[in-house]
C-alpha positions in Angstrom: -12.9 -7.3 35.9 -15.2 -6.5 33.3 -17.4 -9.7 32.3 -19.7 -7.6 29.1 -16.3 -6.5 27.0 -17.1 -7.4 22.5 -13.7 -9.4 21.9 -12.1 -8.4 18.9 -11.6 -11.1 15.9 -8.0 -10.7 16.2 -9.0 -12.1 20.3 -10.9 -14.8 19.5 -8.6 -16.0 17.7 -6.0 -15.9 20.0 -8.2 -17.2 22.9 -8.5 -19.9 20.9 -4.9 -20.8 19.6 -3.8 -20.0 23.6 -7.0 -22.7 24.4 -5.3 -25.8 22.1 -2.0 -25.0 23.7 -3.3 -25.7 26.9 -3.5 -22.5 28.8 -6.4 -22.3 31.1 -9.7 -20.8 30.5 -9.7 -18.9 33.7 -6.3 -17.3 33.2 -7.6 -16.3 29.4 -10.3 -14.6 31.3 -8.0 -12.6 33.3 -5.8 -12.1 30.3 -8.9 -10.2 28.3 -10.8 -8.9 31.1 -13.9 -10.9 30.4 -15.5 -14.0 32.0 -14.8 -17.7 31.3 -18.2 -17.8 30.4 -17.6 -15.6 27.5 -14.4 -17.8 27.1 -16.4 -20.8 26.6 -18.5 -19.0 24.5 -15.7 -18.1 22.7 -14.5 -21.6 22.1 -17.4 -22.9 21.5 -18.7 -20.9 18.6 -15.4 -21.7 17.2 -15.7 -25.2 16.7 -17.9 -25.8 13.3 -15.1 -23.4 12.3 -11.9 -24.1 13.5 -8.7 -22.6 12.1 -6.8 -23.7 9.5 -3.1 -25.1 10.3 -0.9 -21.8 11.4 2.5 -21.4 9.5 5.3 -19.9 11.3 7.1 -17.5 9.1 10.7 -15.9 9.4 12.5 -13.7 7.8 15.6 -11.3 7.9 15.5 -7.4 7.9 17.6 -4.8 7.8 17.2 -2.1 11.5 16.2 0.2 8.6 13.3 -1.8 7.7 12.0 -3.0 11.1 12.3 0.8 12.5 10.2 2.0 9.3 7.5 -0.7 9.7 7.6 0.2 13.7 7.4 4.1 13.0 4.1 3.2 10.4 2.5 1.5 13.4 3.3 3.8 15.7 1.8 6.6 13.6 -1.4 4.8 13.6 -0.9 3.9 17.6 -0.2 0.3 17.5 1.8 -1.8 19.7 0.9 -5.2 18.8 3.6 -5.8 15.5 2.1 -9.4 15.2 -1.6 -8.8 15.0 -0.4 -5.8 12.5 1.5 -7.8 9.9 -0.9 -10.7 10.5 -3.5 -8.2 9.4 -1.7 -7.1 6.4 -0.6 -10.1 5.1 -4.0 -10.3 5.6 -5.3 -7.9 3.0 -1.8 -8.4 0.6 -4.4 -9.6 -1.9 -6.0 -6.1 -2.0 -3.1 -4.5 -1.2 -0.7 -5.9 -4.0 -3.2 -6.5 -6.8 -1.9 -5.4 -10.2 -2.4 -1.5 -10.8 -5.6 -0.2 -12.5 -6.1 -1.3 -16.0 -7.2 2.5 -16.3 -4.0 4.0 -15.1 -2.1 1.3 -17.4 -4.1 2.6 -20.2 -2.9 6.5 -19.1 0.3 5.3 -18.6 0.9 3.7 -22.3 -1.3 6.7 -24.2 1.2 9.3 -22.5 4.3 7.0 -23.3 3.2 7.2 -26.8 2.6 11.0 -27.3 5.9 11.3 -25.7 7.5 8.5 -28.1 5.4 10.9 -31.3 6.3 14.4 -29.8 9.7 13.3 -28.9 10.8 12.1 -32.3 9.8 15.4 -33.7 12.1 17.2 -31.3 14.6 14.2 -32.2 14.3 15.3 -36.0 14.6 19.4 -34.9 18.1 18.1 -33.6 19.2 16.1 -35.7 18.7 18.8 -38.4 20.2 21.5 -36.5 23.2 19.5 -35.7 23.8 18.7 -39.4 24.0 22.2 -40.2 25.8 23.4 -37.9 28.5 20.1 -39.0 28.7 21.5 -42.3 28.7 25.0 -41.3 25.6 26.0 -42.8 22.8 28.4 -40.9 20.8 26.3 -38.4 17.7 26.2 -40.2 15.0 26.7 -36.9 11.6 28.2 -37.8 8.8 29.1 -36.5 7.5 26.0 -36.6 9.9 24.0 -34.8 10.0 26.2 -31.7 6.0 25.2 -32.1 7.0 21.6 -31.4 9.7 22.5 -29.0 7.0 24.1 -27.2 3.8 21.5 -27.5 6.8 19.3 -26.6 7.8 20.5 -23.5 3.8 21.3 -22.5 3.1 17.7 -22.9 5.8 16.9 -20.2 4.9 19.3 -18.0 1.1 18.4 -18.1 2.1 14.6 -18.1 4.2 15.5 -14.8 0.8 17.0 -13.2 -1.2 14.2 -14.6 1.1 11.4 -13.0 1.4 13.4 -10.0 -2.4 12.9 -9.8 -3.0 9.5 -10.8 0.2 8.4 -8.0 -1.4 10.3 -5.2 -4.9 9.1 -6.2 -3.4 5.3 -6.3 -1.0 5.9 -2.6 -4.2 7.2 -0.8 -6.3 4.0 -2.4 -3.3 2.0 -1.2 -3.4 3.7 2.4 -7.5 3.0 3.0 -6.8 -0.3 2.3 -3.6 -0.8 5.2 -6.0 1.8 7.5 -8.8 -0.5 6.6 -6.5 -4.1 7.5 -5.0 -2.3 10.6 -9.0 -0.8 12.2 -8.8 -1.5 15.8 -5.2 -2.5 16.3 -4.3 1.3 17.3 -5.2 3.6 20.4 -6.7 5.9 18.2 -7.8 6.1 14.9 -5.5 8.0 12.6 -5.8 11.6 11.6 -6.6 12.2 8.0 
């Protein structure tokens, strides 16, 4: 047995839940490889700071669900589903804060060029559709394939952009679960 083992926080804590529900110090030691000294330690240290009430949570998913959450974990090599979602719950307050006032601000500037350069295109139509109920020439210039044009950029460049700003906001989101989840898996994950 190794007696000089760092527990993890995510073992303290369970030392010491296991502790106030009576299971033995020496069969805690066995159960984390370490000595009841480091046990008592343990306990002790926690006592100016003992844990809050636990609530028990339960709730219904689909296989779906459960086999994507297991396949995320397993990716990252973890076994223990508890600790993990304990762990994330954790960190929800990072993890589901409201998006970036910056990319809220890109989000409403784009919505509006689109809103400006999409009426134009909107007026080309209407116009050409007009005509065409009358049975007059369409009356398309130059200048309308112009707008057509700077119309159709704008998407395409406001596709890249969002592509961007998604990717930039998924990888945030993923340091921050990677951060929650450190230690839980076998091996760190690959980047």
């Amino acid at each position: 047995m190794r007696h000089h083992r760092k527990l993890t926080d995510d073992e303290r804590r369970q030392i010491i839940e296991a502790r106030a529900e009576g299971t033995p110090a020496a069969a805690l030691a066995r159960r984390f490889e370490v000595s009841t000294r480091t046990i008592y330690n343990t306990l002790s240290r926690a006592k100016g700071a003992h844990p809050g009430p636990t609530t028990t949570i339960s709730t219904r998913l689909s296989a779906r669900q459960l086999a994507g959450f297991q396949a995320a974990l397993a990716r990252r090599g973890i076994t223990d589903q508890p600790a993990a979602l304990r762990r994330l719950m954790g960190a929800a307050d990072i993890l589901l804060r409201p998006v970036d006032p910056v990319v809220l601000d890109h989000l409403q500037a784009w919505g509006e060029q689109v809103a400006t350069e999409g009426a134009a295109v909107n007026h080309i139509a209407r116009k050409l559709n007009e005509a065409k109920l009358r049975g007059r020439p369409l009356p398309f210039t130059d200048e309308d394939m112009t707008t057509i044009r700077t119309f159709a950029g704008g998407l395409v460049e406001f596709a890249e952009e969002f592509r961007i700003l998604w990717e930039a906001q998924l990888a945030a989101k993923t340091r921050e679960v990677d951060k929650a989840l450190e230690g839980l898996g076998a091996e760190a994950p690959k980047p």
